[in-house]
C-alpha positions in Angstrom: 94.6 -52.5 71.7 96.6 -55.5 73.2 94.5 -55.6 76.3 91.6 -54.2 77.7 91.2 -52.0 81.0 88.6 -52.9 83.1 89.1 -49.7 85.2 89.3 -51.3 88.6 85.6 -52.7 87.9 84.4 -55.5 90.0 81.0 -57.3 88.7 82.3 -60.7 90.6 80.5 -60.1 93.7 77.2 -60.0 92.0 75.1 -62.7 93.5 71.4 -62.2 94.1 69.8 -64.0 97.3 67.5 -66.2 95.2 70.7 -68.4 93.6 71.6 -69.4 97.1 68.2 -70.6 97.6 68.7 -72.0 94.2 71.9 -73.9 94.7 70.5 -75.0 98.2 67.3 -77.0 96.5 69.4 -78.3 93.4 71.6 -80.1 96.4 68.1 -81.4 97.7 66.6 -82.3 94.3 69.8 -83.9 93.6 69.1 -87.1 95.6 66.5 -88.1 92.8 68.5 -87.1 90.0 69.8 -89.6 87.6 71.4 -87.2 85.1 72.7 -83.3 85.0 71.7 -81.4 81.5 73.9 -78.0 81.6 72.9 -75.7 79.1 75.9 -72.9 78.2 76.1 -69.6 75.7 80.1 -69.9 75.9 82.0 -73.2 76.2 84.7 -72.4 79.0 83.4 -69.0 80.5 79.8 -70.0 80.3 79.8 -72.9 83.5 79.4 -72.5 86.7 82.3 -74.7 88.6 80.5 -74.3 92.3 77.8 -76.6 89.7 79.7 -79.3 89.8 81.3 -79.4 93.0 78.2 -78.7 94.7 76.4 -81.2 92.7 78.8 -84.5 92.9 79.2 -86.6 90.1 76.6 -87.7 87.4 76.1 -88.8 83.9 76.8 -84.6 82.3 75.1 -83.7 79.2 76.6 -79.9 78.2 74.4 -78.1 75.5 75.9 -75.6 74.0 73.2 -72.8 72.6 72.8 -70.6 70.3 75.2 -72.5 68.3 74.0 -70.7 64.8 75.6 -67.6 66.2 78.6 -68.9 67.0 82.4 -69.4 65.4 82.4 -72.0 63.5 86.3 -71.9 63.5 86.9 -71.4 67.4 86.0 -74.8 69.4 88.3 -75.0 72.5 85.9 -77.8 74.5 86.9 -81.4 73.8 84.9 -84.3 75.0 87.4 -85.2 77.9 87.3 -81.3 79.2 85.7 -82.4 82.0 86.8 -83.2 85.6 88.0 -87.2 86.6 91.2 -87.6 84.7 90.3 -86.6 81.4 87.1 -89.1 81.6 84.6 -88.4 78.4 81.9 -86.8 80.3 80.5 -83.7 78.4 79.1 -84.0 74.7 78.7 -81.4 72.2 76.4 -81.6 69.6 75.5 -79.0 66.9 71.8 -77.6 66.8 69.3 -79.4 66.7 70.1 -80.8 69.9 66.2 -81.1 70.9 66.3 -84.7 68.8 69.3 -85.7 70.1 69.0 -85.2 74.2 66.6 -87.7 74.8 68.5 -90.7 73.2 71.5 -89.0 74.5 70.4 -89.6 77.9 69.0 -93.1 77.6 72.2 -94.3 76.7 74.5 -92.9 79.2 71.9 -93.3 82.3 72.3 -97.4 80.4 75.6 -97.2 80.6 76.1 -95.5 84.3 74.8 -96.9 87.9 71.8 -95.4 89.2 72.8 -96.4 93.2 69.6 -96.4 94.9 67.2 -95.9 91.8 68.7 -98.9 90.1 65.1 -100.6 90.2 62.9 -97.2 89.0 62.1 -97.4 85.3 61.7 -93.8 84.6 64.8 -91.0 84.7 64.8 -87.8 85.9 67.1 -85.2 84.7 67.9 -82.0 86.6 69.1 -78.9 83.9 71.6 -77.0 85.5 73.0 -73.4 84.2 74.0 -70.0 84.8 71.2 -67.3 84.3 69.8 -66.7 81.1 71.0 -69.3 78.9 67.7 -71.6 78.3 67.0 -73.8 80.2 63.3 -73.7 80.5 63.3 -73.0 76.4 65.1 -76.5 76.3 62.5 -78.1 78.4 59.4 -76.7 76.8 61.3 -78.0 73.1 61.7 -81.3 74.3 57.9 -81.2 75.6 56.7 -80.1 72.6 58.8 -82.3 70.4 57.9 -85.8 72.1 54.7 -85.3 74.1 52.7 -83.0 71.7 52.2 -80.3 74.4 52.1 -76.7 75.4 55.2 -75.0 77.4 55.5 -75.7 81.1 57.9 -73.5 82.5 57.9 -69.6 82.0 60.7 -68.0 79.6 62.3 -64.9 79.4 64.7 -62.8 77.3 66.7 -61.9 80.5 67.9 -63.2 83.6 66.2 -64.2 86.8 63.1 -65.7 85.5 63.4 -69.3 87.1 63.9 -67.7 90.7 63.7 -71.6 92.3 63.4 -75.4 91.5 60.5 -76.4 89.9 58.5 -79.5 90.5 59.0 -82.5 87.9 58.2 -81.7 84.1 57.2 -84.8 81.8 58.8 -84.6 78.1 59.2 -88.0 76.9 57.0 -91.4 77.2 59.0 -94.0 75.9 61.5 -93.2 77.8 59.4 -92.3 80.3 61.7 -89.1 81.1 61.6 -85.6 83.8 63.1 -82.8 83.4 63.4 -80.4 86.2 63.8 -76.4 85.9 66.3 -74.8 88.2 67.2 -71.0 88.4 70.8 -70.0 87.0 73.3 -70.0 89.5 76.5 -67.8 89.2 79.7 -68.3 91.5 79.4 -66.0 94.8 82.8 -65.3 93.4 83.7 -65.0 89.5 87.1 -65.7 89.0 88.1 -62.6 87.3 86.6 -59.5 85.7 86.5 -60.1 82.2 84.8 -63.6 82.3 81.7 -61.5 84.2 82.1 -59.1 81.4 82.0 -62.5 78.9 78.8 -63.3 80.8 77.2 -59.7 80.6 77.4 -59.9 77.1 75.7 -62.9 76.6 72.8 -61.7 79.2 73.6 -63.8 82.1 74.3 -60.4 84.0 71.5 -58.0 84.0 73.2 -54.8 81.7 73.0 -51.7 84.3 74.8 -53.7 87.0 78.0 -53.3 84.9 77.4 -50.8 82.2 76.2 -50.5 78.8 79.6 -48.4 78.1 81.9 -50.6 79.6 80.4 -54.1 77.6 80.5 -52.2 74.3 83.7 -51.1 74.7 84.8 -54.9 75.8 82.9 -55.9 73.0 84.8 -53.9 70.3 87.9 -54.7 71.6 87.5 -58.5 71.3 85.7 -58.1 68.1 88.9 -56.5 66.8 90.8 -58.9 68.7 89.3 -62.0 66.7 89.4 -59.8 63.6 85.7 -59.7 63.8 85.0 -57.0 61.5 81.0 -57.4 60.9 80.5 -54.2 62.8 82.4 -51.8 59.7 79.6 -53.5 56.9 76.6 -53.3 59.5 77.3 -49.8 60.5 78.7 -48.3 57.6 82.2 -47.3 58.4 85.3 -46.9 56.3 87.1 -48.8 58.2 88.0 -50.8 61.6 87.3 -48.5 64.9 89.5 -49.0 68.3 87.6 -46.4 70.0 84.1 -46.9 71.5 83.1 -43.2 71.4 84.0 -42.8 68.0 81.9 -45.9 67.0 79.2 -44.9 69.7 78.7 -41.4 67.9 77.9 -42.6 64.5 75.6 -45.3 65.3 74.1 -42.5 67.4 74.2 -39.9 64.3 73.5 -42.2 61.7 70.5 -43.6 63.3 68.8 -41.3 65.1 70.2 -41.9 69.0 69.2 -38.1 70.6 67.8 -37.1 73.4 66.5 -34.0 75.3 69.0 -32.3 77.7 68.1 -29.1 79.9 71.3 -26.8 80.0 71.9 -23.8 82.7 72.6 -20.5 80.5 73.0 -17.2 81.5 69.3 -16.4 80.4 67.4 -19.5 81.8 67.2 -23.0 81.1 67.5 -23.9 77.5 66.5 -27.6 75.8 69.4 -28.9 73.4 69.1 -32.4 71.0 72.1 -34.3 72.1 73.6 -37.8 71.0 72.4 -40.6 73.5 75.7 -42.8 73.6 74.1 -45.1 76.3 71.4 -46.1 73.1 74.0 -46.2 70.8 75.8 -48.8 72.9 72.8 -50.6 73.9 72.0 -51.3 69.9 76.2 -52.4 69.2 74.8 -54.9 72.6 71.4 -55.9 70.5 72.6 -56.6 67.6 76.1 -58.5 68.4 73.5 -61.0 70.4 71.1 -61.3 67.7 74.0 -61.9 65.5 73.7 -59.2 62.9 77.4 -58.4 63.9 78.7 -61.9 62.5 79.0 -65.4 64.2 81.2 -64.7 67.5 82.7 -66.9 70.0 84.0 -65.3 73.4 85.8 -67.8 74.6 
């Protein structure tokens, strides 16, 4: 396929009541913030613009995660993506990046005016994101890697777990350094379909709201697209597939996908075994974002 048909689907007016709670405390915690820490799945559809303009300008750390599953060979973020002329203000770094944020940050809080916290010795960080992509797993690294302690912040394998700011988190001593948690925050508006489908794949859109059948087939398409073709070895096929049903009813044959279904006959209500598509496509989802399907880039 050349391009993908969406179907007249709309995802971009998802936007649950507790992210404009969210954005409205990140605006009031933003006062003591000396630096923003954005943490991102996908380089370009991944962020959050209303972030940025809502937030003003500060030293900007991006962290790209997950970087082990992604395309080596597809990098379209430079360090002058950002906004102010073409200004270096966003910094990429491969994995680990939990030894390299915290001298990261020193530096460019050195390098940068603090306004009214010129005279306070310690800095305080405010990690920023949409839904989904880390943040509090970043945190509770960083705590664990230079203070020797347990997690602090709760984390979860979907989104909506960090439902409002959190109160200051120590993880460093020397420098003395905070971290605070916010909730991932998605534009009231996405700017098209397909980068909410980008995001839905990645989990920063809970699955049902769009549909299972929808993302796999989006996801097939732009595997084949990028000449992605993990999917034939992991599943078995002879060759490339362009059509999600087809590739939907042998994951479902060849492992096991049935499920009950009452049919109206003549004679009464009879139970039949039938394929269960909507598990097939849930497993293409599970194992593209565990990686099994090959290292993938959306962007």
């Amino acid at each position: 396929r050349e391009r993908f048909e969406f179907g007249g689907r709309d995802v971009a007016s998802w936007f649950p009541r507790h992210m404009a709670k969210g954005l409205r405390q990140m605006r009031l915690a933003l006062r003591r913030a000396d630096c923003l820490v954005e943490r991102s799945h996908i380089p370009l559809s991944g962020r959050n613009p209303a972030l940025q303009e809502a937030l003003g300008i500060r030293p900007h750390v991006l962290v790209l995660n997950k970087m082990d599953l992604a395309d080596p060979g597809r990098q379209p973020v430079s360090a002058g993506a950002g906004p102010g002329g073409g200004q270096p203000w966003c910094h990429r770094q491969p994995c680990p990046f939990s030894l390299q944020v915290v001298p990261m940050v020193a530096r460019l809080l050195a390098d940068s005016p603090r306004y009214h916290r010129a005279e306070s010795s310690e800095h305080n960080i405010l990690v920023i994101g949409v839904p989904n992509v880390g943040k509090s797993s970043l945190i509770n690294s960083l705590r664990r890697l230079h203070l020797k302690k347990g997690k602090a912040t709760a984390v979860g394998g979907e989104p909506g777990i960090t439902k409002a700011v959190l109160s200051r988190i120590q993880v460093c001593e020397q420098p003395l350094m905070y971290l605070v948690d916010t909730p991932g925050v998605l534009p009231p508006r996405l700017g098209d379909v397909e980068t909410g489908m980008k995001l839905a794949l990645c989990g920063a859109i809970r699955d049902h709201l769009v549909g299972e059948d929808i993302m796999a087939d989006y996801l097939l398409y732009t595997l084949n697209k990028q000449q992605q073709f993990g999917y034939v070895q992991r599943y078995g096929l002879g060759q490339p597939c362009d059509h999600i049903e087809a590739l939907l009813k042998h994951v479902a044959l060849t492992q096991g996908r049935t499920q009950k279904v009452k049919v109206l006959t003549g004679t009464g209500n009879v139970n039949m075994m039938m394929l269960n598509y909507p598990a097939a496509a849930y497993e293409f989802l599970r194992d593209f974002r565990a990686g099994r399907l090959g290292r993938v880039t959306l962007d």
